[in-house]
C-alpha positions as CSV (number, residue, x, y, z in Angstrom):
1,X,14.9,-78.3,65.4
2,X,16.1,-77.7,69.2
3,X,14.2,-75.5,71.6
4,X,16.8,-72.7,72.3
5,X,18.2,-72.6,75.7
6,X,20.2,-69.5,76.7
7,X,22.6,-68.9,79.4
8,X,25.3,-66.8,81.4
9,X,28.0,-69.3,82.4
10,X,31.2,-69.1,80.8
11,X,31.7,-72.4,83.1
12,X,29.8,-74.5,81.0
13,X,31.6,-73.8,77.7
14,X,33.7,-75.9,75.4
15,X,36.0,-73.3,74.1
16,X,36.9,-75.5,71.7
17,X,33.9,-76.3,70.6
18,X,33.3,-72.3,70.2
19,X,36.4,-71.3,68.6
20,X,35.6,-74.2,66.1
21,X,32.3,-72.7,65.2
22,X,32.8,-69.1,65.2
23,X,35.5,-70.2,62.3
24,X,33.2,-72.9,60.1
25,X,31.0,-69.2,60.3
26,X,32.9,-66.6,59.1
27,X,33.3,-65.3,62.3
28,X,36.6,-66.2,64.2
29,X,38.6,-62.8,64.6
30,X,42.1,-64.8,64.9
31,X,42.2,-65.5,69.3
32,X,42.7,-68.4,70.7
33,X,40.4,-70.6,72.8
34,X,42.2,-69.2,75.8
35,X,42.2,-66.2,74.5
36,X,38.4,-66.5,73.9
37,X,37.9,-67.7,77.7
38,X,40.1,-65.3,78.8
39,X,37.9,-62.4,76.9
40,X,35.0,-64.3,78.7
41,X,36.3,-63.8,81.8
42,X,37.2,-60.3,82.0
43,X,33.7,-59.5,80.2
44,X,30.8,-57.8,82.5
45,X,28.4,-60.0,81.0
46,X,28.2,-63.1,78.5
47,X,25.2,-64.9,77.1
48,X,25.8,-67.9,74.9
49,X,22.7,-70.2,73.1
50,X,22.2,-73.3,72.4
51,X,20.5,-75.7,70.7
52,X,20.5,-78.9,72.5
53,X,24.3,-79.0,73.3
54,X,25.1,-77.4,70.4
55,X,26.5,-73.6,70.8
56,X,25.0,-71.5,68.4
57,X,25.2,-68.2,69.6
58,X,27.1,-65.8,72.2
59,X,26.8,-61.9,73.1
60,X,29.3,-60.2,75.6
61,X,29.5,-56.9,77.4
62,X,32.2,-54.7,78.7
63,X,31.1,-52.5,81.6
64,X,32.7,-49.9,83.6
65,X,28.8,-50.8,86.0
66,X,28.1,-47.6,86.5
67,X,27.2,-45.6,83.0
68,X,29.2,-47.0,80.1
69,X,28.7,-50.8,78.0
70,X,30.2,-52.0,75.1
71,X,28.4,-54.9,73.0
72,X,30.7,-57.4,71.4
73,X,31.2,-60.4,70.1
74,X,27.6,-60.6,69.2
75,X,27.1,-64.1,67.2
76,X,24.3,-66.1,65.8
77,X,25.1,-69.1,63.7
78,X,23.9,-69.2,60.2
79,X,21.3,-71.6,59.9
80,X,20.1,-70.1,63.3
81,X,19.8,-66.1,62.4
82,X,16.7,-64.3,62.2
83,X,14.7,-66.4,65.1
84,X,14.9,-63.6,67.7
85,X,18.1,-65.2,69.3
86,X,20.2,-62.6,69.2
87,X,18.0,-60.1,70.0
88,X,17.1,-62.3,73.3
89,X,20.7,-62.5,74.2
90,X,20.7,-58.8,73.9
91,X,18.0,-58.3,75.8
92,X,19.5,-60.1,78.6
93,X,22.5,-58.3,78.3
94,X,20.6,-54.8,78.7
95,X,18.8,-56.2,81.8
96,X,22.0,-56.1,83.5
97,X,23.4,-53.1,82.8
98,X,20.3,-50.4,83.8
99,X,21.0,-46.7,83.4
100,X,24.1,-47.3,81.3
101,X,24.9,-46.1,77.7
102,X,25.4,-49.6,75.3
103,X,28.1,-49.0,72.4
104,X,28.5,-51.1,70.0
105,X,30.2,-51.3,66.4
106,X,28.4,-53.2,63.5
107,X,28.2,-53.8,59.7
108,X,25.3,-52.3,57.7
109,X,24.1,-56.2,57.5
110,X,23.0,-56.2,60.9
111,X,22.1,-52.4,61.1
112,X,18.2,-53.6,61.2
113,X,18.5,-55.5,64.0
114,X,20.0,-53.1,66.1
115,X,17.8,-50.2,65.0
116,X,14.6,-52.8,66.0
117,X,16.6,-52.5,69.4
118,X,16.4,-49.1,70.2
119,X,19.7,-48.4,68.8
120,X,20.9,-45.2,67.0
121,X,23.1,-44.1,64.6
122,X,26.1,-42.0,65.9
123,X,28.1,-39.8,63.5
124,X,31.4,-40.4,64.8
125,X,33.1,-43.5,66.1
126,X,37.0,-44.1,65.9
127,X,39.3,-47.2,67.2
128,X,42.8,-48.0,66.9
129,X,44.1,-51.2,67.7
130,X,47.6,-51.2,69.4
131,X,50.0,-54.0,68.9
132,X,48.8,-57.3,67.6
């Protein structure tokens, strides 16, 4: 098994290689590779793992940098969950946005991990998507 190796650079990124994986997991929500870079990009923060060169894990934020975050994105592969990497990408995320409230929407699987993280439950929460 591969020592995990984290990092902030979308630069060094195969979107490809990402869109490819987030889709053999379960995970692809329907964008593009550019679409995925592009959501990079414009992102306050991203953290991706790996093991070797292998991708297996990314985490963004949006920030306004002054009081308000919003987690998303957060992915661990499979085979790799429940070894503290998403909860170090996390972790690096928080480091860069001190003083500011961190949203985030997530499925009851993954409530635990969140709730180890300081996280509470908030009785209301409402979206809309507009367009496509």
């Amino acid at each position: 098994m591969w020592e995990i190796t984290y990092s902030t650079d979308i630069d060094r990124i195969d979107w490809d290689e990402l869109k490819a994986a987030v889709a053999a997991d379960d995970f692809d929500n329907g964008r593009t590779q550019e679409q995925m870079r592009l959501s990079a990009e414009n992102s306050a923060i991203n953290v991706f793992a790996f093991a070797g060169d292998e991708i297996v894990g990314n985490a963004r934020a949006l920030s306004d940098g002054v009081c308000n975050a919003y987690l998303v994105d957060v992915w661990t592969k499979t085979p790799y969950r429940k070894r503290g990497i998403a909860r170090r990408m996390l972790e690096t995320i928080f480091e860069r946005v001190p003083g500011q409230h961190i949203y985030l929407s997530a499925g009851e699987d993954v409530e635990d991990l969140y709730e180890k993280l300081g996280f509470t439950r908030w009785d209301v929460g409402m979206g809309r998507v507009v367009g496509h």
